[in-house]
C-alpha positions in Angstrom: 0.0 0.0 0.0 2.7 2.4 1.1 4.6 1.6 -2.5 0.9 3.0 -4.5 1.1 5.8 -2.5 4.7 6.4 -2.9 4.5 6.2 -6.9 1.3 8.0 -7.2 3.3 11.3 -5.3 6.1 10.6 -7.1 4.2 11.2 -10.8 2.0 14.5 -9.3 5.2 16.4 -7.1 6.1 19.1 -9.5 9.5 18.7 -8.8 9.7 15.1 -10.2 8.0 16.0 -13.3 10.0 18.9 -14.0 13.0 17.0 -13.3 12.2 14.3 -15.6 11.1 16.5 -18.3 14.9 18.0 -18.0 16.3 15.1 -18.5 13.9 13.6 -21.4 14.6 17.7 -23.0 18.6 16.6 -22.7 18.5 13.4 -23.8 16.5 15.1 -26.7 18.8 17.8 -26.8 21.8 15.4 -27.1 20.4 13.1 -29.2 20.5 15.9 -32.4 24.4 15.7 -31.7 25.1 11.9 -31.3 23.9 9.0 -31.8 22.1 7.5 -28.5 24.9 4.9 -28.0 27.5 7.5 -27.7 25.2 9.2 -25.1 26.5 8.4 -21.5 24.0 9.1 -18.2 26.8 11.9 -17.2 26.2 13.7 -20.4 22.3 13.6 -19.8 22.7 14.7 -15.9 25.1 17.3 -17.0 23.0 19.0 -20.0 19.8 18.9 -17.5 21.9 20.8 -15.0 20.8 18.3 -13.0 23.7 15.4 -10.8 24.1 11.9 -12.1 22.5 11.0 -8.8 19.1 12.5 -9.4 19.1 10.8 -12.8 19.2 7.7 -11.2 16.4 8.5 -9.0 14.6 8.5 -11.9 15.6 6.2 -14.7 18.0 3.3 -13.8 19.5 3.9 -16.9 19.9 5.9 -20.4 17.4 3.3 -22.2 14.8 3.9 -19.6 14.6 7.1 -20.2 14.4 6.7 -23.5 11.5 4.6 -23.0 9.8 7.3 -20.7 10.3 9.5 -23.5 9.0 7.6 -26.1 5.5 6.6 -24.0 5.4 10.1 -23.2 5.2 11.1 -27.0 3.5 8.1 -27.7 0.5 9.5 -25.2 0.7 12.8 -26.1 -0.2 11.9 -29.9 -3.0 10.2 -29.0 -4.2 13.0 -27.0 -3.7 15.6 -29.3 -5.7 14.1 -31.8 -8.4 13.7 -29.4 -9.0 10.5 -29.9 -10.9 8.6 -27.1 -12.3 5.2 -26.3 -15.1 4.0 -24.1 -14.4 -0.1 -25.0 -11.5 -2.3 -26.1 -12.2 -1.9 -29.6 -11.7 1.8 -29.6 -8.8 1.6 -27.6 -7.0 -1.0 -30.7 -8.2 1.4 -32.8 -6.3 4.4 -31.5 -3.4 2.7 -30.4 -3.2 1.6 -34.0 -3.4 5.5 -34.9 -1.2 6.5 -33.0 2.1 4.3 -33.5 1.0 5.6 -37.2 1.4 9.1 -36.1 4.2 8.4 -34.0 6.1 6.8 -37.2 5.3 9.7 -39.1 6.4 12.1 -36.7 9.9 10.5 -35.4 10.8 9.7 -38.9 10.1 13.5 -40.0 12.6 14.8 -37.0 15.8 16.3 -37.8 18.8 14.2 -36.3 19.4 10.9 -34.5 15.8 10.5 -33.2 14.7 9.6 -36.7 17.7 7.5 -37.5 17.2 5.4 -34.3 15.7 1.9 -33.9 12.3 2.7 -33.5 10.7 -0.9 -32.8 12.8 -0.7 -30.0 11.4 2.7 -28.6 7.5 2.2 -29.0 6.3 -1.7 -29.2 7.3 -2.2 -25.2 5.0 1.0 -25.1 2.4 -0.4 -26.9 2.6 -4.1 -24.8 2.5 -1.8 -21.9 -0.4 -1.0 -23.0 -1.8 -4.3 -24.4 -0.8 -6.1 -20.9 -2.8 -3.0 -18.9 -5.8 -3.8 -21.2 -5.7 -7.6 -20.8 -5.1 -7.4 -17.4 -9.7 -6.1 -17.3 -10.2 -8.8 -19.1 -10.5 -12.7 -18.4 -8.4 -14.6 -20.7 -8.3 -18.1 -21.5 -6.6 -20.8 -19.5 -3.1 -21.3 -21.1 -2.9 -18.1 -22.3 -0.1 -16.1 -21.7 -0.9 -12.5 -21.6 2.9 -11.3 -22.4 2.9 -13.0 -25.5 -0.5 -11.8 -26.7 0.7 -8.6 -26.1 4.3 -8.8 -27.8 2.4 -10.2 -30.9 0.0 -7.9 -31.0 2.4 -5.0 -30.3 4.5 -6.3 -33.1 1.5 -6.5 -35.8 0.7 -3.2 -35.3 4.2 -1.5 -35.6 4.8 -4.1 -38.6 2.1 -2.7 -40.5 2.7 1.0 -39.3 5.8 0.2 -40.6 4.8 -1.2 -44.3 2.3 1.8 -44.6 4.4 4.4 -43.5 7.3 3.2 -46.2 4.7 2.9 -49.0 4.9 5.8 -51.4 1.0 6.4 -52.0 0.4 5.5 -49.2 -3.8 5.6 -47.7 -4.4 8.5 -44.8 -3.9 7.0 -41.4 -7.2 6.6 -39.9 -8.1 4.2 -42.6 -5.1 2.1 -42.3 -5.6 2.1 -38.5 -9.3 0.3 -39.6 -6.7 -2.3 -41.7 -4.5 -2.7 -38.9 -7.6 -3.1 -36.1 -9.2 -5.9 -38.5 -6.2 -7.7 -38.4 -4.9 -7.7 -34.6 -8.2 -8.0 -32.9 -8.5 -11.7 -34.1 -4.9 -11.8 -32.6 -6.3 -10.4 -29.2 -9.5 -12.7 -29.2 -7.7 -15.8 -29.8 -7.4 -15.7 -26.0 -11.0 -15.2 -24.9 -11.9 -18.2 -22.7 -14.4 -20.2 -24.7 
């Protein structure tokens, strides 16, 4: 109980989140110098004008951050479009939409950012996302959750991919419809009978 609390301060104190958006504005910052390998945590701590210490606070290391980043962006897209969902198909729907957006937008960024790996950055986002959907939901014996969610994840940045690299390529929304069609058998698959 103490460990809820704890967390739930931790993501509303103002100084956390300005803290953390320092360092995700460095790691930014940095990453239109070098590429994110050649990045260390000092570098980060040091462009923040924050220590190496609080960065640890936050992020056990440069890849978390990274991540935070990422599923920070990744949210952010989704709410600036507006879109919203009241059931699970919705939600497919939108998270579909927005690993769209998010392709379209990393890869239109000036530096590293758009040169990195991206499956790296977003699909543990999106099976974040996947595993807090599935974890509503009764699935069936045998099932494992983590899988669904990797393959899932995986479909959908696989066919973001495809679309986003295809020269006349259909708007967005209407590939999300394509990509939802596909991946909810995927997610169903694990009803219980």
């Amino acid at each position: 109980m103490a460990q809820v609390v704890q967390s739930a301060t931790e993501t509303t104190d103002p100084r956390v989140l300005r803290s953390r958006r320092m360092l995700m504005d460095s790691l930014l910052a940095l990453l239109r110098k070098k590429e994110f390998e050649d990045i260390s945590v000092q570098e980060i701590a040091d462009e923040a004008t924050l220590n190496r210490a609080t960065f640890y606070l936050h992020y056990p290391d440069k890849s978390a951050l990274l991540q935070a980043m990422t599923d920070l962006r990744f949210r952010e897209l989704i709410e600036r479009r507006g879109i919203s969902f009241s059931d699970c198909d919705g939600a497919l729907r939108a998270i579909a939409l927005g690993v769209c957006d998010y392709l379209t937008e990393t890869t239109g960024c000036p530096s590293q950012l758009a040169k990195m790996s991206l499956e790296g950055s977003i699909i543990p986002v999106v099976e974040g996302m996947f595993l807090e959907g599935l974890s509503h939901h009764a699935i069936a014996p045998g099932a494992d959750p983590a899988m669904l969610a990797a393959t899932a994840a995986w479909a959908i940045f696989g066919a973001a991919r495809r679309w986003f690299q295809t020269r006349d390529r259909i708007p967005a929304e209407q590939m999300a419809a394509k990509i939802e069609a596909m991946v909810k058998p995927i997610l169903l698959s694990a009803a219980p009978a």
